[in-house]
C-alpha positions as CSV (number, residue, x, y, z in Angstrom):
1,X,151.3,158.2,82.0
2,X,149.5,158.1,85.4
3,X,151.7,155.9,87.6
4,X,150.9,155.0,91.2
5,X,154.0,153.3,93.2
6,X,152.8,152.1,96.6
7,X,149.8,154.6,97.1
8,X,147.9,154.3,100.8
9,X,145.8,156.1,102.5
10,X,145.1,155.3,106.5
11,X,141.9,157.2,108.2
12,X,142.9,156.1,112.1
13,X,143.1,152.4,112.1
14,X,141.8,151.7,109.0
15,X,143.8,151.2,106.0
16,X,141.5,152.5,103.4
17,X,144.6,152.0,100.2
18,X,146.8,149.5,101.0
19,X,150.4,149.8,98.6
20,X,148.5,150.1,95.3
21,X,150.7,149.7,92.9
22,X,150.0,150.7,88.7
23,X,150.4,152.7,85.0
24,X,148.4,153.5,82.9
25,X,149.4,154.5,79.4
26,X,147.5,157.5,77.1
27,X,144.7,155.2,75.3
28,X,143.4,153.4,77.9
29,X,139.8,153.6,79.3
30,X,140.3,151.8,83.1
31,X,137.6,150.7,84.7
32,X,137.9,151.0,88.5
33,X,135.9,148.2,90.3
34,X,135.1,146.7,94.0
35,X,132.6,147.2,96.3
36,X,131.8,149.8,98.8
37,X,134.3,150.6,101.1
38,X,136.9,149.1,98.6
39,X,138.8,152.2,98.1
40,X,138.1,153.5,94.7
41,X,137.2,157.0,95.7
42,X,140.0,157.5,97.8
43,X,142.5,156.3,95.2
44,X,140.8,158.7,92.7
45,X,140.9,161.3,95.3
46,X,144.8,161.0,95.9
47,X,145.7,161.3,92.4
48,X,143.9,164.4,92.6
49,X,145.4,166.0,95.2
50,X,142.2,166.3,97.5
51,X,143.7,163.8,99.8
52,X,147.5,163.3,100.9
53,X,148.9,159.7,100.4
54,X,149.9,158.4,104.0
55,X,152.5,156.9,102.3
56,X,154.0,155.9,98.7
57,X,153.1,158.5,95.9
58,X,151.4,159.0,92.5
59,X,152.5,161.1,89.7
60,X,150.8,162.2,86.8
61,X,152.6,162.8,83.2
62,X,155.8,163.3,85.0
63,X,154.4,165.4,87.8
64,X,154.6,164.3,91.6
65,X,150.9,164.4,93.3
66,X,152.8,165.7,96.4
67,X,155.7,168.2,95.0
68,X,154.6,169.2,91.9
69,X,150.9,169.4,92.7
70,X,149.6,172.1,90.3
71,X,151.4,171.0,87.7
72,X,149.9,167.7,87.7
73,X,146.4,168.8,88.3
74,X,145.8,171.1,85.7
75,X,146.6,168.2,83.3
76,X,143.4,166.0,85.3
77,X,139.9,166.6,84.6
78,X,137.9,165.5,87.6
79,X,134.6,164.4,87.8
80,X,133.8,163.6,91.8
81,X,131.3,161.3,93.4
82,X,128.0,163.3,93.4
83,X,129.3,165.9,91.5
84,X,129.0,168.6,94.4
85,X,129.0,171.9,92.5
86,X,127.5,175.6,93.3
87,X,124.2,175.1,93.8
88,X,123.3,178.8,93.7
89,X,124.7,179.8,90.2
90,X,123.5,179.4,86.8
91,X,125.1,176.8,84.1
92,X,126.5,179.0,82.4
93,X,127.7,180.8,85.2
94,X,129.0,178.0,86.4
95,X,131.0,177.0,83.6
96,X,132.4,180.6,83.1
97,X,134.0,180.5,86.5
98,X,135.8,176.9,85.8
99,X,136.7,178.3,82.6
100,X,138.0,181.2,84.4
101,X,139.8,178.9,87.5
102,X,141.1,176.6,84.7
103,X,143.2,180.1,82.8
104,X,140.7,179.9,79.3
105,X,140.5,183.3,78.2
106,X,139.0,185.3,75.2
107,X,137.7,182.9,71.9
108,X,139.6,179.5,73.3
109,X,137.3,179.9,76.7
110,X,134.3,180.5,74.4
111,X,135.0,178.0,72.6
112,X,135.0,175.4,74.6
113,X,132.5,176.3,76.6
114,X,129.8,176.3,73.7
115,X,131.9,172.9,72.9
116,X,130.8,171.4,75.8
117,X,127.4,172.7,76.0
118,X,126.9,171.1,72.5
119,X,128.7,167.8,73.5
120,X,126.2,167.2,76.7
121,X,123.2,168.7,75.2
122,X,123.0,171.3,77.9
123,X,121.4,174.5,76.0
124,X,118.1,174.2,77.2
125,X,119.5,174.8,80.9
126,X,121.7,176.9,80.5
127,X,120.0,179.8,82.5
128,X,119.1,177.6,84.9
129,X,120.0,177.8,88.9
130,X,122.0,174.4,89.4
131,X,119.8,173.5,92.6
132,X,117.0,173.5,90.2
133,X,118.6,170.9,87.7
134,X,117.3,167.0,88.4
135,X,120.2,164.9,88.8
136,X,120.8,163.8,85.2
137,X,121.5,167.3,84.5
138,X,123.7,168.0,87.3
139,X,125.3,164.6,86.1
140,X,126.4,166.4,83.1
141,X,127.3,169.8,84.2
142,X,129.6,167.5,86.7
143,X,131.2,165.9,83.4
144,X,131.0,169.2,81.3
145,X,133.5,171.0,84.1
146,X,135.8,168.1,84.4
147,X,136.5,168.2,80.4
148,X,135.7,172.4,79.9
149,X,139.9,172.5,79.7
150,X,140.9,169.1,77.8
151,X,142.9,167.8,79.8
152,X,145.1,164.4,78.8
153,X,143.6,162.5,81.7
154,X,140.3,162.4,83.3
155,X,138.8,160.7,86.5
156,X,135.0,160.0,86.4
157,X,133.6,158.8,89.4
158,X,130.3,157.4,88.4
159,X,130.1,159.5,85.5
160,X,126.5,158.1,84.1
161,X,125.2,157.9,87.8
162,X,121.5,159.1,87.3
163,X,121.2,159.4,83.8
164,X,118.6,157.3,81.9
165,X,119.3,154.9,79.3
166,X,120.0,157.6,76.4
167,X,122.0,160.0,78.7
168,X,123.8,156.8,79.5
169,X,124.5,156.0,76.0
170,X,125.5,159.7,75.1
171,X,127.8,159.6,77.7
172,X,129.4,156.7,76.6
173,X,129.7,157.5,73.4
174,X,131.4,160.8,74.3
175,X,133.8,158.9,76.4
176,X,134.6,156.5,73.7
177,X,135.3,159.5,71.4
178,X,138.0,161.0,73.7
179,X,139.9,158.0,74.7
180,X,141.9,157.7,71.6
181,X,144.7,159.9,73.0
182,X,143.7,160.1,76.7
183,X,143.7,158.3,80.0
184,X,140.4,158.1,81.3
185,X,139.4,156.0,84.9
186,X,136.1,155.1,85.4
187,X,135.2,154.0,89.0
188,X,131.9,152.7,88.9
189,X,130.3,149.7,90.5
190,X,127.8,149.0,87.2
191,X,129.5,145.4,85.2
192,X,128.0,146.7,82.2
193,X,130.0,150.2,81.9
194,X,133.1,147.7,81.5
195,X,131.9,146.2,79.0
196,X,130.6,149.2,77.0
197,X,133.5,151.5,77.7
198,X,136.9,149.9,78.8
199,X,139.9,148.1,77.9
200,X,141.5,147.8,80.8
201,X,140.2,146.8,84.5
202,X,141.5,147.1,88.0
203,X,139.3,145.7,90.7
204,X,140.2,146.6,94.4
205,X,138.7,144.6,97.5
206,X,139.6,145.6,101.3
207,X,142.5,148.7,99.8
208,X,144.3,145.8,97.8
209,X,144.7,145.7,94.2
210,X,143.2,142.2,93.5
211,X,142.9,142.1,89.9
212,X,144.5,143.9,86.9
213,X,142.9,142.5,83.8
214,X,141.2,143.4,80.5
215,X,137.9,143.1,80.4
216,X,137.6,140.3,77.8
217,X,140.5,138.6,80.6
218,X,137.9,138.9,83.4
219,X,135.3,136.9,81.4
220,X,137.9,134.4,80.9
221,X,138.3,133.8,84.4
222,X,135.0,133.0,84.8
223,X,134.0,129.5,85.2
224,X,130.9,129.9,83.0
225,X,133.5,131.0,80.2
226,X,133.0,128.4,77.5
227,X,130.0,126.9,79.1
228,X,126.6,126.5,77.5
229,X,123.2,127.4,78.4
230,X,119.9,126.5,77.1
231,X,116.2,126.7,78.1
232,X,114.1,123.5,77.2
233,X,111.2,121.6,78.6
234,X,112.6,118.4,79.7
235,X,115.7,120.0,81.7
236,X,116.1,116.7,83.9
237,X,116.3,114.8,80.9
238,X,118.6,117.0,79.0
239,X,120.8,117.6,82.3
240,X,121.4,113.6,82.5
241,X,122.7,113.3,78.6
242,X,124.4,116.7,78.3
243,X,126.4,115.6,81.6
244,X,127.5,112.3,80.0
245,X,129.0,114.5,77.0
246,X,133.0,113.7,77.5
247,X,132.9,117.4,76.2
248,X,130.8,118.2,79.7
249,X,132.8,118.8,82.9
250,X,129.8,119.3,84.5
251,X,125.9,120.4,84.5
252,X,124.4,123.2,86.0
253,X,120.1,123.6,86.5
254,X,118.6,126.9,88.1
255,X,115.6,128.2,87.2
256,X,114.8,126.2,84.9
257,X,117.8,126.9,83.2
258,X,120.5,124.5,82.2
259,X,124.3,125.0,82.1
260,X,126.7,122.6,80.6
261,X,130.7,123.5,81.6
262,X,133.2,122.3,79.3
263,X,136.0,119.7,79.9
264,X,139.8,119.7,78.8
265,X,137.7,118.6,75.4
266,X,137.1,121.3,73.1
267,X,134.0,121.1,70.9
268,X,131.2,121.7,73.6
269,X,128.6,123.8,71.6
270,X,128.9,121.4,68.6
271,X,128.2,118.4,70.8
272,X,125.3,119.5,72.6
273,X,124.0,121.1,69.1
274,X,124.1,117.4,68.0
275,X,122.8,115.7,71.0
276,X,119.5,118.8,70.7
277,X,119.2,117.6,66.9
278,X,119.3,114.0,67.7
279,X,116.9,114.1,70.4
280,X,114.8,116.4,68.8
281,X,114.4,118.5,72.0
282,X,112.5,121.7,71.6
283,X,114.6,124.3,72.7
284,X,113.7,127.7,73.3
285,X,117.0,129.2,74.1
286,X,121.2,127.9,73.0
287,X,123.8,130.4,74.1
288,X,127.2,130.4,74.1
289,X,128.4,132.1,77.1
290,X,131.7,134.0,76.9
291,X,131.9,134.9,80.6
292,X,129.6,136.4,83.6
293,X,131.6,139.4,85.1
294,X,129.2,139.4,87.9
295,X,130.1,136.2,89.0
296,X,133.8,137.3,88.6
297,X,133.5,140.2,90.7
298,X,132.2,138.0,93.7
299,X,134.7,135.8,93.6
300,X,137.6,138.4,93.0
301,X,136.3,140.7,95.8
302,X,135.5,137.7,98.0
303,X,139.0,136.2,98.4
304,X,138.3,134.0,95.6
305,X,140.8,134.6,92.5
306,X,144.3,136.1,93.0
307,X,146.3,138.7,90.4
């Protein structure tokens, strides 16, 4: 596992980590939230090894971050923020010399080289002088180096930064594909990767570790979780019955849009079904809404919601 007991990290007088505490099994995808400044890049960068804790410690699969450093990085695959690589050589080039820095030798290394081209789609460029790449490219050349070795853990910071909506998807899907039997963090700031990738979330506000949650647990915590939204004409109207529901906490209109929050009474969405039906309202949208993760995430990193 990757554990974490008490990890910080202070530049000067600012606390960047503050005692992060966690473990994280094989099988989990993690998604690493908050907002700038929260501290996500310099966690991932201490379990690394590219920056000393200034106090606590990490280790990964058994292997202190500090005294057994080597050991526990050749078992990370690290994809950084930007992906800075050498701008001067070729892809393939490129991915020779990690394959080289990371000990593949003879059929193994060209192996899983071509088994990376293939996985990122990155034959066409492979002759190509990295500076010349656009930034979806050098996305994936980024993610092809970080997995060239298969290693039982990776760290992707950002990973589908840059890439359109079908590099996105690929992406995903490839990440998906390895998680059965790896640990994989994904720090990202974009709500929907969570939902499309992980099972597991950590959100971090100010250095703390705030929340520690599964995804479908975030959406829980939401006060829109349960609630009901629907788009009609007459809103004022419908806001004034669909408030005096005993299933109806309370009633929500913005933007034309109405939101009905449910009460200690179960049975919301089947009351204001029935009340629509009765009154014969023409309605051109009824959702269900399991949660808004964006609204979580401003509470959470605002002070709002505890662990």
């Amino acid at each position: 596992m990757i554990e974490a007991k008490a990890l910080s990290r202070r530049f000067g007088d600012l606390l960047a980590v503050d005692r992060i505490d966690f473990s994280i099994e094989p099988g989990t995808v993690l998604g690493l939230l908050g907002p700038n400044g929260a501290g996500k890049s310099t966690t991932m960068k201490m379990l690394t090894g590219f920056l000393t804790p200034s106090s606590g410690t990490a280790a990964i699969f058994g292997h202190d971050i500090q005294g057994e450093a080597m050991a526990a990085r050749r078992l990370l695959g690290y994809l950084p923020e930007g992906a800075p690589l050498y701008g001067e050589l070729s892809v393939l080039r490129f991915l020779e010399f990690i394959a080289d820095a990371r000990g593949l030798h003879g059929v193994d290394r060209r192996k899983r080289i071509a088994e990376v081209v293939d996985r990122l789609s990155l034959t066409e460029v492979m002759g190509q002088t990295i500076d010349t790449l656009s930034k979806g490219f050098k996305r994936r050349v980024g993610l092809a180096q970080a997995i060239l070795h298969d290693p039982p853990a990776l760290l992707l910071d950002e990973p589908t930064d840059g890439l359109d909506p079908n590099q996105k998807h690929e992406v995903r899907r490839l990440i998906r594909n390895m998680a059965a039997d790896k640990i994989i963090i994904v720090s990202t700031h974009i709500l929907e990767e969570v939902e499309a990738l992980c099972n597991r979330t950590m959100i971090i506000a100010r250095g703390r570790l705030v929340v520690d949650d599964t995804p479908q647990g975030l959406l829980r915590r939401s006060r829109y979780h349960g609630a009901v939204s629907l788009s009609l004409p007459n809103v004022e109207e419908a806001a004034s019955r669909l408030g005096a529901l005993a299933e109806s906490a309370e009633v929500e209109v913005r933007r034309g849009r109405l939101t009905v929050f449910p009460s200690s009474q179960p049975g919301l969405f089947e009351a204001v079904s029935r009340v629509i039906h009765e009154q014969g309202w023409a309605v051109d949208q009824l959702e269900y809404e399991a949660g808004r993760l964006d609204e979580v995430f401003r509470r959470v990193t605002s002070g709002g919601i505890s662990a």
